[in-house]
C-alpha positions in Angstrom: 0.0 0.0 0.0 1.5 3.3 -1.1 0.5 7.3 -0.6 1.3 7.5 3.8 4.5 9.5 4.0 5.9 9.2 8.0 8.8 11.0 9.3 12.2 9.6 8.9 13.9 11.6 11.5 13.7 14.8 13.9 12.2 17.9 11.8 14.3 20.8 10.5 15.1 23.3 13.8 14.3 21.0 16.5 15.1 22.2 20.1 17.8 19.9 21.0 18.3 22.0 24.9 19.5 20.9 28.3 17.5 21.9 31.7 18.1 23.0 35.2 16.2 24.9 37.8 17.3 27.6 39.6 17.3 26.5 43.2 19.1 23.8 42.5 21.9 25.7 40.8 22.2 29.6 41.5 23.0 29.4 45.3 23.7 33.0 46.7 20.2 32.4 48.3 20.1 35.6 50.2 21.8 38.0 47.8 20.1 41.3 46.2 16.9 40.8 48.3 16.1 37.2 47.8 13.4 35.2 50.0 13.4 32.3 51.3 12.1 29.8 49.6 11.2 25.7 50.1 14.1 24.9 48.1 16.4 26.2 51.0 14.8 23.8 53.5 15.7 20.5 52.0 18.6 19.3 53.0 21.1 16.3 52.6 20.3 12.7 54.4 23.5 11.4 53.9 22.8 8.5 56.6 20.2 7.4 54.7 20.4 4.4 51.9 20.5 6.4 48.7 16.9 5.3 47.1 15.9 6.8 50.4 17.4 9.9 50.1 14.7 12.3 50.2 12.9 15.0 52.5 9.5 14.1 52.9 6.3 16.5 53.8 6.8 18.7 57.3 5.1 20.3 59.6 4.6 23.9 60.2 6.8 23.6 63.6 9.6 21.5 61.3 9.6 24.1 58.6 10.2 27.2 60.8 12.8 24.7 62.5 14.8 24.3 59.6 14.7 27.9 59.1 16.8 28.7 62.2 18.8 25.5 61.7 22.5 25.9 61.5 23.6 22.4 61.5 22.4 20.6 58.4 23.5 20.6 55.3 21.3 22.6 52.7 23.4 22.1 49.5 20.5 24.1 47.8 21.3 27.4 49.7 25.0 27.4 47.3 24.5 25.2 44.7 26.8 25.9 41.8 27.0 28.9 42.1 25.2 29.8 38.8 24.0 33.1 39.9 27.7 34.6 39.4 29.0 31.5 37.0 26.1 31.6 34.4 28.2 33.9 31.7 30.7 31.3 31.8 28.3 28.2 32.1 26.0 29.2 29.5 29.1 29.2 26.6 30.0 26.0 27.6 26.5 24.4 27.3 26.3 26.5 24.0 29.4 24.4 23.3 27.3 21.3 22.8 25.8 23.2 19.9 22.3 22.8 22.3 20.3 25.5 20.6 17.7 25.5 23.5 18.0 26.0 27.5 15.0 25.7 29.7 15.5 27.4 33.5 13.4 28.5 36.1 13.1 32.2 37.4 13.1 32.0 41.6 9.8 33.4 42.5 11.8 34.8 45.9 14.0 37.2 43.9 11.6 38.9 42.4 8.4 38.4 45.5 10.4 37.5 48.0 7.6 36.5 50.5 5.1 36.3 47.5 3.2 39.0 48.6 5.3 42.4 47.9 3.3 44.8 46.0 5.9 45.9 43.8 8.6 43.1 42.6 12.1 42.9 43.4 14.2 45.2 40.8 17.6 43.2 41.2 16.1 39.8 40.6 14.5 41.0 37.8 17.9 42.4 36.2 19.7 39.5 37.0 17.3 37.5 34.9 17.4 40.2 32.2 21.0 39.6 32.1 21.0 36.0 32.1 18.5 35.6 29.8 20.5 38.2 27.0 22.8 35.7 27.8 21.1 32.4 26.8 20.0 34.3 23.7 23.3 36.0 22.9 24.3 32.3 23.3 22.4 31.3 20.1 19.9 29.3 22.6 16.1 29.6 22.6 15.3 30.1 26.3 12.2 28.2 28.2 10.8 29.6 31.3 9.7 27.2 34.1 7.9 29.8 36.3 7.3 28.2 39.6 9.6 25.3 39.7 9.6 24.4 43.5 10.5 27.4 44.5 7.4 28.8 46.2 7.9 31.3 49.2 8.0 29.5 52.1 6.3 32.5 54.0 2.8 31.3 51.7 3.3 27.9 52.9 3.1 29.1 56.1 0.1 31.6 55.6 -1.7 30.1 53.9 -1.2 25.9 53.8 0.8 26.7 50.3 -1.1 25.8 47.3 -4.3 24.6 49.5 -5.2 28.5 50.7 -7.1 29.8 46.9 -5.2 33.2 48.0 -2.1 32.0 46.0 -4.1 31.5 42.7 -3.3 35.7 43.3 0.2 35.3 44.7 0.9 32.9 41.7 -0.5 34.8 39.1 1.1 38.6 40.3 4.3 36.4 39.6 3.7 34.8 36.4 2.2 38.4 34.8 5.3 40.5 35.4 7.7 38.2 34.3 6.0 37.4 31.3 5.6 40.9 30.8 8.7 41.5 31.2 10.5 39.0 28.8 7.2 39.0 26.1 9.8 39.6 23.1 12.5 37.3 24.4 10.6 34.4 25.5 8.3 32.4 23.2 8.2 28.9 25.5 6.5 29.0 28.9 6.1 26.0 31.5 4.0 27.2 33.8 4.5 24.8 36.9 6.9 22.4 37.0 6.0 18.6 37.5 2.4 19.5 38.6 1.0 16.2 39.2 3.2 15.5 41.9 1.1 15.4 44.4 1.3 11.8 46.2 5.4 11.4 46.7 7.5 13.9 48.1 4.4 16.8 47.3 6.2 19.3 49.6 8.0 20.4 46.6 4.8 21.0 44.8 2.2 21.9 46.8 4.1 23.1 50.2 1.5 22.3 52.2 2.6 21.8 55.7 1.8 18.2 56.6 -0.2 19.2 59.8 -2.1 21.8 57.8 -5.5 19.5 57.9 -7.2 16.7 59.3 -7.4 15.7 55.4 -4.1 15.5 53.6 -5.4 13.9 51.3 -8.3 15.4 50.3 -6.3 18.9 50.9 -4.1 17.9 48.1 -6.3 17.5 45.6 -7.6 20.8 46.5 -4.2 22.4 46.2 -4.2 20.6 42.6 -7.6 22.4 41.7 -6.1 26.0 43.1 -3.0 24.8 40.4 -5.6 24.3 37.6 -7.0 27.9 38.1 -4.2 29.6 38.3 -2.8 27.8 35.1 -5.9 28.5 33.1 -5.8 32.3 34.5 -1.8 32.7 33.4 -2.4 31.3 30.4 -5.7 33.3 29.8 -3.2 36.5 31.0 0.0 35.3 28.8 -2.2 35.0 25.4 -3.1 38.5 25.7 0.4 40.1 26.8 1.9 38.0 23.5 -0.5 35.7 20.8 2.3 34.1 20.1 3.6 32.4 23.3 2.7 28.7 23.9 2.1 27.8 27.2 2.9 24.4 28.4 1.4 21.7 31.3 4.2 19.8 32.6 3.9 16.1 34.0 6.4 13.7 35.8 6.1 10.1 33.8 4.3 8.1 36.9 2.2 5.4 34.2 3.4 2.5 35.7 3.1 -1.5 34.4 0.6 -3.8 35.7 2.4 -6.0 38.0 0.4 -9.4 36.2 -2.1 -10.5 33.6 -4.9 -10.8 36.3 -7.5 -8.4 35.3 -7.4 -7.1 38.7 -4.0 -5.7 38.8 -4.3 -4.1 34.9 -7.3 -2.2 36.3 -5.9 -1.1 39.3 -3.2 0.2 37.6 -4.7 1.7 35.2 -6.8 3.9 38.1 -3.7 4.4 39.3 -2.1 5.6 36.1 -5.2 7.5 35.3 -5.1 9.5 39.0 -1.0 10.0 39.1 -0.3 10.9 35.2 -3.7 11.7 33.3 -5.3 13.8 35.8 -3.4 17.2 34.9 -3.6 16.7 31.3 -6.7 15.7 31.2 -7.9 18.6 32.5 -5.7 21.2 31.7 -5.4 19.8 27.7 -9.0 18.5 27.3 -10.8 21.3 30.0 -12.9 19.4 32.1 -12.7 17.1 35.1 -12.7 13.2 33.5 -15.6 11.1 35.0 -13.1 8.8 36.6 -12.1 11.5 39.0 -15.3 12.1 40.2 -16.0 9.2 40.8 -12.9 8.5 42.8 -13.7 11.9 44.5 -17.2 11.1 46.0 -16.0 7.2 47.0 -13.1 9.0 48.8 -15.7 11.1 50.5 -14.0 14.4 49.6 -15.4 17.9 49.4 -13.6 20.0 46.8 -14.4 23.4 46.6 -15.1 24.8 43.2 -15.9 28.8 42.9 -18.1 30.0 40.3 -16.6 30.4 37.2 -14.1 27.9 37.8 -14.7 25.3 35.2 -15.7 27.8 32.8 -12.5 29.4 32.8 -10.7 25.8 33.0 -12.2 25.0 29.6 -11.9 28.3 27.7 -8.0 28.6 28.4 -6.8 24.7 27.6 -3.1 25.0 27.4 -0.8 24.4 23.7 1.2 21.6 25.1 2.7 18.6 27.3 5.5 18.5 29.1 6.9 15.6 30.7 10.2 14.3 32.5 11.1 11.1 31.9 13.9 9.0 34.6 12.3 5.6 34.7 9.2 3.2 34.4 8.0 1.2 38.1 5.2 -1.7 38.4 2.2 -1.3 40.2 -0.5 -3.9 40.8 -3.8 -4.2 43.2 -1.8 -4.4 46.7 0.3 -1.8 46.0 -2.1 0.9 44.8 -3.8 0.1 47.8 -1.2 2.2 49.7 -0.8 5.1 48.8 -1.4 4.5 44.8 2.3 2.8 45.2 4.4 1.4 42.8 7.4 -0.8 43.6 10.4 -1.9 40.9 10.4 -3.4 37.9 13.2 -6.7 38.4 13.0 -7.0 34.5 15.0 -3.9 33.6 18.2 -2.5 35.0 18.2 -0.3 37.9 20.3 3.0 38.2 22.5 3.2 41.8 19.4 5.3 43.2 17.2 2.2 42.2 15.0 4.3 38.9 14.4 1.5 36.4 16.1 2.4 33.1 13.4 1.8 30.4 14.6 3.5 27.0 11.3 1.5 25.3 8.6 2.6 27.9 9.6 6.8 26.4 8.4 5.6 23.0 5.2 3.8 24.3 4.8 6.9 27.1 5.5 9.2 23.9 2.5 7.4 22.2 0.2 6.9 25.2 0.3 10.6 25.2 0.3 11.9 22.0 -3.1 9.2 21.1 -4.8 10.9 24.3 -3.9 14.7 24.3 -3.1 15.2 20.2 -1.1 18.5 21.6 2.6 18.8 20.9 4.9 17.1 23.6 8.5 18.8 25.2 10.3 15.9 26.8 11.6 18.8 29.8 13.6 16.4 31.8 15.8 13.0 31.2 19.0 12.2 32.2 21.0 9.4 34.3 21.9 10.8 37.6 25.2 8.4 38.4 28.6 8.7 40.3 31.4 10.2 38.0 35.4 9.1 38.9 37.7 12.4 37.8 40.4 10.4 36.4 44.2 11.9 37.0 44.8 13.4 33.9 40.6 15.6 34.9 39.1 13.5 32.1 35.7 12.0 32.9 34.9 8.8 30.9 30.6 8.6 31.7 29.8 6.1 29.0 27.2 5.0 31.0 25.4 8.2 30.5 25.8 8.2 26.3 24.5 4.6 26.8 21.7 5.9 28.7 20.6 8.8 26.5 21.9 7.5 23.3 19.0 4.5 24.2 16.4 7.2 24.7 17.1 9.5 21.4 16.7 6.2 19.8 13.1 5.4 21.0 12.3 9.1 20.7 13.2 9.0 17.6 11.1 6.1 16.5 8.2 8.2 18.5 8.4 10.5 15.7 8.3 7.5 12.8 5.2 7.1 14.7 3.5 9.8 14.2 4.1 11.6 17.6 4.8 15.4 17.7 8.1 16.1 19.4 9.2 19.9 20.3 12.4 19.3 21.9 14.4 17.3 24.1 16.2 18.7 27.1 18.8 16.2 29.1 18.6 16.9 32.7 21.0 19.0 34.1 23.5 19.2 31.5 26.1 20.7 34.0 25.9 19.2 37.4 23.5 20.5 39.9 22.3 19.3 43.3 20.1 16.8 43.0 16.2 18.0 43.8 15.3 14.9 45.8 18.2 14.2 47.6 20.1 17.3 47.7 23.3 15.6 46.3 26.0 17.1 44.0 27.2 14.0 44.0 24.2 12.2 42.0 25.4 13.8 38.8 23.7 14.4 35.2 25.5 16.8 33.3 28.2 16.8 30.7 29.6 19.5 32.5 31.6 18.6 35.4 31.5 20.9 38.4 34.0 20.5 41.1 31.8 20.8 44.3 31.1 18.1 46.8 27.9 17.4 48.7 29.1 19.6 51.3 30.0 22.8 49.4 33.5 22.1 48.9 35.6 22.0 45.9 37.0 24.4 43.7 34.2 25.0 41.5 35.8 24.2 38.3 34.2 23.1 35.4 35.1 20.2 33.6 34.3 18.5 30.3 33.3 15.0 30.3 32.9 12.3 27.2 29.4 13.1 26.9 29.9 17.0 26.3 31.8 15.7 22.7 29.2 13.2 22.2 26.3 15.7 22.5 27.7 18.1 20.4 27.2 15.1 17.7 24.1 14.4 18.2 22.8 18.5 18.0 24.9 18.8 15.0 23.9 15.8 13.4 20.2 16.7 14.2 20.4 13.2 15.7 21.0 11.5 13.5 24.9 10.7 14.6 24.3 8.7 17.8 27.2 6.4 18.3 
């Protein structure tokens, strides 16, 4: 049968880019009028096994705790040290011939307790600066604008994203800084990882974990507040610039059915459905699905929808998906049970922080999505975070992590011979960061080494490692050069 043409390979100017946030790589946390925000209360567990190593969900008492603490390590207060290094940084990454770089701007520098009337004048210059940079650089910049970085003064106020008052606080935010970058900026995401609302939510949602007699239920409240306050900055981007596009970003949480029993593929599938579909589904398509409903009134909760609510929902769905993607995980009718859990999958390989390596599940996840939502998809986040040896001579030989992305350009690739729609691809941390769930340095992504230990120390020195030469093939090739 002849007349079906399909792609052969990634279209002509696609965004080959690399990703960080800005807590987890500016440091100078207090300088030119910062606040402070959640970032700056996670700290390292180094006693803990490393799949372990995260800060979980704390109370109001903990928070305002860890404020005044002076004897934990918060590797996130310093990180790399971006907010004086970026010049520098940002020619190296250019180096990879990357032509596009997605960062967040750090809601505290320019609000620093969210609820200034007027914003902060030196945050907003350093990001005029840096972003001239990225441009002057030759890289399209995309804007995460809350990416865990939430004042934690609001999460004290007002239970974070639970309290409807930071729809407002959110939105005051998003409106000058799009404003302010309208004719530099075409790509916005406007909350990072927004469905993460189950595992380590703090980061999300920064609701104090003693906020309500409901956690649960106060959650998915916090989740609807989200939805608003996307529809209403997209609604308030489109008319400050036509031309932006606006995107909903996802974690990857679609897990496998742990069996064949019918039991455990449905169970899943709810699973999958509540942990992944939810955002999209309602951000993309406009309405609340009937599965959530449903799962609403079993769970006996009382959501509180204003007037007007759904009708603004619907009459601002957003132009894309976004989605990082680490690993796949297995999930069957006992595990949902708690907690919607997943556990590993024993059939793939695991990375030292136990995340499943699945290169195959991005082009059925890349399909999944693109058959549901028919919206353009940004693969924001994916990358193999992994301990590098300096070798005597500084050269850093990380063919695990070509392995590891070469795997997933592959199946990404076939995602396009598919059919899917594919705006860019952006490796995690293509300079080493600090880690957002377990405040390491020393779980390391990028192709950039940077000479700074868990603990601050080190000289700061940048480094290039085997990957940085190989990714400069792969931009340059358009990716088709993978080996």
């Amino acid at each position: 049968m002849s007349g079906f043409e399909t792609a052969q390979g990634f279209p002509k100017g696609f965004l080959w880019g690399g990703a960080i946030a800005a807590n987890q790589a500016e440091g100078n946390w207090r300088e030119h009028g910062k606040g402070f925000s959640i970032a700056e209360i996670t700290y390292l567990q180094e006693n803990l096994p490393l799949y372990k190593r995260y800060n979980g969900e704390p109370t109001k008492e903990r928070i305002k705790e860890l404020m005044q603490d002076n004897e934990l390590v918060f590797p996130k207060r310093w990180g790399i040290d971006f907010y004086r290094t970026y010049k520098e940084d940002l020619k190296l990454l250019a180096g990879t011939g990357m032509n596009s770089f997605r960062t967040s701007i750090a809601w505290t520098r320019i609000f620093p307790t969210g609820e200034e009337e007027k914003p902060n004048e030196a945050g907003l210059k350093f990001y005029d600066d840096l972003i001239d940079e990225i441009i002057k650089n030759g890289m399209a910049p995309v804007i995460t604008i809350s990416h865990y970085e939430t004042p934690v003064e609001l999460s004290l106020k007002y239970g974070g994203w639970y309290g409807r008052e930071m729809i407002d606080c959110y939105l005051k935010f998003a409106k000058v800084i799009m404003e302010r970058y309208k004719n530099k900026v075409r790509d916005w995401v406007l909350l990072n990882q927004i469905n993460l609302i189950t595992f380590e939510c703090f980061n999300n949602l920064a609701i104090p974990s003693d906020w309500t007699d409901n956690p649960l239920q106060a959650k998915y409240q916090a989740l609807h507040h989200q939805f608003v306050a996307c529809a209403k900055a997209y609604e308030a981007g489109k008319k400050i610039n036509p031309a932006f596009r606006l995107g909903l970003m996802i974690y990857d949480d679609v897990s496998y059915p742990g069996s064949t029993k019918p039991e455990d593929v449905l169970a899943n599938y709810q699973r999958s459905q509540r942990q992944s579909y939810l955002c999209p589904d309602v951000l993309l398509r406009g309405e609340y699905p009937g599965y959530i409903k449903r799962w609403y009134g079993e769970k006996g909760f009382n959501i509180k929808i204003e007037d007007g609510d759904l009708k603004l929902i619907k009459e601002n769905t957003l132009d894309y998906l976004s989605f990082s993607y680490y690993y796949t995980a297995v999930a069957d009718a006992e595990s949902v049970k708690v907690n919607d859990g997943w556990y590993r999958n024993s059939a793939i390989k695991q990375s030292d922080w136990g995340w499943g390596i699945d290169p195959v599940g991005l082009r059925t996840k890349l399909n999944y999505y693109w058959d549901r939502w028919q919206k353009p998809i940004q693969i924001s986040e994916n990358g193999l975070g992994a301990f590098d040896k300096v070798e005597p001579d500084g050269s850093i030989h990380d063919n695990y992590r070509i392995e590891y992305l070469k795997e997933h350009i592959k199946a990404m690739k076939e995602a396009v011979k598919d059919g899917v729609e594919i705006m860019g691809y952006y490796p995690w941390g293509p300079i080493d960061i600090v880690s957002c769930s377990s405040c390491e340095m020393s779980k390391r992504y990028g192709f950039i080494h940077v000479d700074i230990d868990d603990y601050g120390k080190g000289s700061g020195k940048r480094s290039l490692k085997d990957s940085y030469y190989w990714y400069k093939k792969v931009t340059e090739s358009n990716g088709e050069i993978l080996d």
